[in-house]
BADO-76264 format. One record per residue (C-alpha): y, x, z. Coordinates in pm, whole numbers, plus 50000, padded with zeros to 5 digits. Last residue first. Layout:
<recs>
YXZ;...
</recs>
This chain:
<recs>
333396989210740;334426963411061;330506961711221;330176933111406;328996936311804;328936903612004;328516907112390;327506879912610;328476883812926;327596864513260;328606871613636;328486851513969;324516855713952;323726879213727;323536881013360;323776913413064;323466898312725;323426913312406;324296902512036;323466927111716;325396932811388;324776932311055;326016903210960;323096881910874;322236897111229;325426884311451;324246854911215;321136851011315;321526855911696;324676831511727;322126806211587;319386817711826;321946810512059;322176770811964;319086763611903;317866752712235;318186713712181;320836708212330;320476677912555;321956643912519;319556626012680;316626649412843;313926652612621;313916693912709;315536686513119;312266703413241;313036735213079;316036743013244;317846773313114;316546763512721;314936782712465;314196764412108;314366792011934;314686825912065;318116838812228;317356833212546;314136851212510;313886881512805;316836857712977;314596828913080;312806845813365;315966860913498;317756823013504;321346830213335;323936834313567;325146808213838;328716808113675;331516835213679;332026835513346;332316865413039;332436857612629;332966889412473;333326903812163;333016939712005;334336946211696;332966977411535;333717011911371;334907028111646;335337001711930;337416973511876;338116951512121;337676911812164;337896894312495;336916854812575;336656849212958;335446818313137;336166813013485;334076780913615;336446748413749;333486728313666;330096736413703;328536758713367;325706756413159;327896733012912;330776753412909;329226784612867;326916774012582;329426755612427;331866792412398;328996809012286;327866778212009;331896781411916;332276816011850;329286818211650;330236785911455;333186800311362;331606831511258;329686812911021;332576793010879;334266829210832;331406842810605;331986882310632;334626917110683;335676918510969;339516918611079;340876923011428;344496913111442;346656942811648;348126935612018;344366933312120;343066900912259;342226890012625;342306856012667;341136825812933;339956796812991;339666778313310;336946750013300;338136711613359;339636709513045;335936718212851;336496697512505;340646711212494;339756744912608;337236750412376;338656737112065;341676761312159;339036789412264;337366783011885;341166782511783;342186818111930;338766835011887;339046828011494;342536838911475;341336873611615;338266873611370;341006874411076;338126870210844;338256893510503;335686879110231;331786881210193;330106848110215;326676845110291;323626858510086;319986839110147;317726860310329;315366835510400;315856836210749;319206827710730;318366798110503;315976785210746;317806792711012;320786769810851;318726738510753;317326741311177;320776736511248;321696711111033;318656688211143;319936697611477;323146684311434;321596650811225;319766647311546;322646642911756;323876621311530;321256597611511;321056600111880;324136586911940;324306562311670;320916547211818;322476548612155;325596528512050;322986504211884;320786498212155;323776491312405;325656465412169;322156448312076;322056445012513;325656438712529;324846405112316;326746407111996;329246381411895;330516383011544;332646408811379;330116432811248;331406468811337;328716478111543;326196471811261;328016498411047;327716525711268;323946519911320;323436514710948;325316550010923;323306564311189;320396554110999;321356567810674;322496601610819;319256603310920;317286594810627;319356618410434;319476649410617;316066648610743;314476661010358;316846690010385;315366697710727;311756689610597;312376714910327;313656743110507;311446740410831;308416741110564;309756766710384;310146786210722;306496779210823;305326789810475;307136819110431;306206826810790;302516822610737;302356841210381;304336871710628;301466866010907;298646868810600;300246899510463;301016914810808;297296906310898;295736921510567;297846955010628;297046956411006;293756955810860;293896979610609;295647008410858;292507005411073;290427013110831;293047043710746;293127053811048;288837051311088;288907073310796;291307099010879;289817101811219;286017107011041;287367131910829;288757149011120;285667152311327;284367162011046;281217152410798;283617128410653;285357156710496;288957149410428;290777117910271;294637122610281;296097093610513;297137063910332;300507055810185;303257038510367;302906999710488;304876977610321;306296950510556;307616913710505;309406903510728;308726901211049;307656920111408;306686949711192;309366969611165;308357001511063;309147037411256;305397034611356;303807032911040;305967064310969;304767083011288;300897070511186;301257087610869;303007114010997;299717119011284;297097111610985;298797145610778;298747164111096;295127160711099;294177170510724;296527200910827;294467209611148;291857233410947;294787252610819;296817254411110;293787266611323;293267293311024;297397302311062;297347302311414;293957325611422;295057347611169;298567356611405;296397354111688;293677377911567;296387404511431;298067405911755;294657404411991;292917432011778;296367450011806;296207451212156;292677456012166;293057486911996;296207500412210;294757492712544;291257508112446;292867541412296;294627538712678;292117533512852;290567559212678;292957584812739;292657575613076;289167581913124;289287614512973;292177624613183;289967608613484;287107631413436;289287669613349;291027659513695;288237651013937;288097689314027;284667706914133;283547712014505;281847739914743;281617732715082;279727757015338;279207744815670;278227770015975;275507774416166;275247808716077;272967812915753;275057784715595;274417746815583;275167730115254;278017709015146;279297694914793;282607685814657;283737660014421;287427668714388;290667642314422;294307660914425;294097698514479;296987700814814;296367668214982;291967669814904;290807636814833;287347640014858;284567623714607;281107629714726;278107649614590;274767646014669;272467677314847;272367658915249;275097681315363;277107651515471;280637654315392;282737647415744;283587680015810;285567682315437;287477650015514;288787663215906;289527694315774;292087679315473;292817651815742;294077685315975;296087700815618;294117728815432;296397754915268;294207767614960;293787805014928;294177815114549;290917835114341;291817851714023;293707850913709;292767817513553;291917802613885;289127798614108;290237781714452;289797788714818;289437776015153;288147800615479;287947793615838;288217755715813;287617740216158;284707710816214;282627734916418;282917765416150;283867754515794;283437777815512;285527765815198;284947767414845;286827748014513;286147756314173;289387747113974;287997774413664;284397775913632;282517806213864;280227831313732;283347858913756;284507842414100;281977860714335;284327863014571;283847901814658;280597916514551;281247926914156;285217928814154;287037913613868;289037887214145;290577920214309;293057906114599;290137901314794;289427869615013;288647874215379;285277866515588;283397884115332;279827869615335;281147835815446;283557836915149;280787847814910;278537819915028;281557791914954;281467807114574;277267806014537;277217771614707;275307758814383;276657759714039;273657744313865;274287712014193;278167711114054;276967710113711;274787684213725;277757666513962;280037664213694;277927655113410;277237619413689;280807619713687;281367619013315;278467591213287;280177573613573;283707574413412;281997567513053;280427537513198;282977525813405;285287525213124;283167510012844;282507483713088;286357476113161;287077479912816;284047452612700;284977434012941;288457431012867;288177429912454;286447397312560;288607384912801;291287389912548;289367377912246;288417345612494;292147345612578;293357344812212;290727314912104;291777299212400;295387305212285;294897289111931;293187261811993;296117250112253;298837256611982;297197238411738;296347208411949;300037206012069;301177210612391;301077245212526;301407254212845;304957274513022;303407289113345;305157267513650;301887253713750;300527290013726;303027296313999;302437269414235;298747277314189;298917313014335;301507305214599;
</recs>
């Protein structure tokens, strides 16, 4: 039960706030023990007072009531009670074989007979007369530390002081001690907080660095890291933090420089040798082109070569031209930026789509208003037509393919849904990388793609600022295009 409900205690999470309590419950358990022993001692040392002057006042009261058998009325009278030597609250009683004969108690204007309950009886008879005092809770005087002594007749005389006078002292310091320490503990966790806070700030500075290092994006581009952590002590433990941060902070530095020089180079590279391509290319699918027209015999096997040297000239002129237009994306270079009816778009990529994939169902779901977006409309064409190739082509015949577009807020969301196998699961984490394809053993396959075409769709979804998704399953495959329409 314990535990369960100290696991339930609210505890603090942050450095600060964790220095700060312990230093607030070692005050407290401090200011504790020193109460607690300042307590007991003064409660003993009042006690101890008590019982000097119980022993100096001797059984001189309980002898007068054995002396007298009754009380007088007369409390100024030499012989009878004896009360004129006597402190105020003094307690007597005679006892004969356990039975209280006699019980009496020095006040302010006299001597008053005390009503003794059975337990009262049964308490006194059980005091030792052995000369020490012992605390008795007495039901009509509250708690006394009484003393007993054998009288002349076999009987047990009991005299006793009051408790009272002791614990008022000791509860006025309890309380003093309550209300000391409790404004110790105020004042020494408001100082406490503000000194942790203090020595902490060189530390908090390193954590928002570190949060803005993390908000970056470092997976390309390039990146400028923000300003070092503050320099402390190096002596400290947070010095030494700052230092090894900001150490640490110079290397990713030097690697995002050299990875960015990498990437320029890589992607000028990709630029260049695609523009380079072009020509060549195109040059040798035109001589293949041309050499099928010549108008004398050809044996089939000339026929053959050439066809597939056409083929394959063009097929790599398209990826030539692909690989020319991530480069420029990922340059950064500025598309168009004009109104695009994106609803006419979907109608004749879908058209194209329909009439190169006859044997797939196509189908439409478009708003009764035209969609426009602002952007470079030959772009989005070929967006719309790379999604619509990569269902047909990864697709058996007679597949469902669906082509939506909605708007949504302040964007144009579009669709492209079959019912085909679904996207392999081990593929889908980077189906939209470059060079990615669903069967990777097919990759110099004839007439393959050659896995560019959704990284296209990617880039400019992103040159756009917008963002592609897919969600895949067997029996069910979106992809889901989301332009911004501001």
């Amino acid at each position: 039960m314990t535990r369960a409900l100290l696991r339930r205690l609210p505890r603090p999470h942050t450095l600060r706030a964790r220095l700060t309590c312990g230093l607030v419950v070692l005050l407290a358990v401090s200011c504790a023990a020193v109460g607690l022993a300042a307590v007991v001692g003064l409660q003993g040392f009042l006690v101890g007072r008590l019982d000097e002057q119980l022993t100096e006042a001797g059984n001189r009261f309980a002898v007068s009531l054995e002396h007298n058998g009754t009380l007088p009325d007369d409390h100024d009278g030499d012989e009878g009670g004896d009360t004129r030597r006597q402190a105020t609250g003094t307690f007597g009683a005679r006892l004969v074989d356990c039975t209280a004969t006699h019980a009496a108690v020095v006040r302010p204007s006299g001597t008053e007979n005390v009503p003794l309950t059975g337990g009262d009886e049964r308490r006194l008879a059980a005091v030792p007369a052995d000369g020490k005092a012992h605390t008795v809770d007495l039901s009509a005087l509250d708690d006394y530390r009484v003393l007993a002594t054998t009288g002349h007749d076999g009987d047990v005389l009991i005299t006793g002081l009051p408790l009272e006078p002791v614990e008022a002292t000791v509860h006025r310091l309890e309380l003093l001690a309550g209300i000391v320490f409790g404004l110790a503990l105020t004042v020494t966790g408001v100082a406490g907080a503000l000194w942790v806070r203090a020595s902490l700030r060189p530390l908090s500075r390193v954590a928002a660095t570190a949060t803005r290092v993390s908000e970056l994006p470092l997976a390309s581009g390039e990146v400028a890291l923000p300003p070092r952590a503050p320099r402390s002590d190096p002596r400290s433990e947070v010095g030494q933090v700052a230092g090894a941060f900001n150490r640490m902070l110079g290397h990713v530095e030097d690697a995002l420089t050299k990875r960015h020089a990498s990437e320029e180079r890589l992607r000028s590279f990709a630029a260049d040798a695609s523009h380079e391509l072009r020509t060549p290319v195109a040059s040798v699918r035109g001589h293949a082109e041309l050499a099928l027209l010549h108008p004398g015999p050809v044996p089939p096997e000339i026929t053959r070569a050439l066809e597939r040297i056409a083929a394959e000239s063009a097929r790599m002129g398209e990826m030539v031209d692909e690989m020319l237009l991530l480069a420029r994306l990922d340059a950064g270079r500025p598309l168009e930026r004009h109104p695009v009816d994106l609803t006419m778009l979907v109608l004749d990529a879908v058209t194209d789509a329909r009439a190169a994939g006859p044997d797939h169902r196509w189908t439409l779901e478009l708003p009764e208003e035209p969609v426009t977006v602002t952007g470079d409309a030959h772009r989005l064409q070929q967006l719309l037509a790379n999604l619509l190739a990569n269902a047909r082509g990864h697709t058996p015949v007679g597949t469902k393919v669906t082509v939506s577009l909605e708007t949504e807020a302040t964007a144009a969301v579009l669709r492209v849904h079959d019912d085909g196998p679904g996207v392999p699961e081990d593929i889908q984490p980077g189906v939209f990388e470059r060079f990615t394809r669903a069967d990777r053993r097919r990759t110099d396959a004839p007439g393959g793609g050659a896995g560019l075409g959704l990284s296209i769709v990617a880039a400019v979804a992103e040159a756009h600022g917008g963002e592609v998704s897919l969600r895949s399953a067997p029996g069910s495959t979106t992809f889901t295009v989301r332009l911004s329409t501001e």
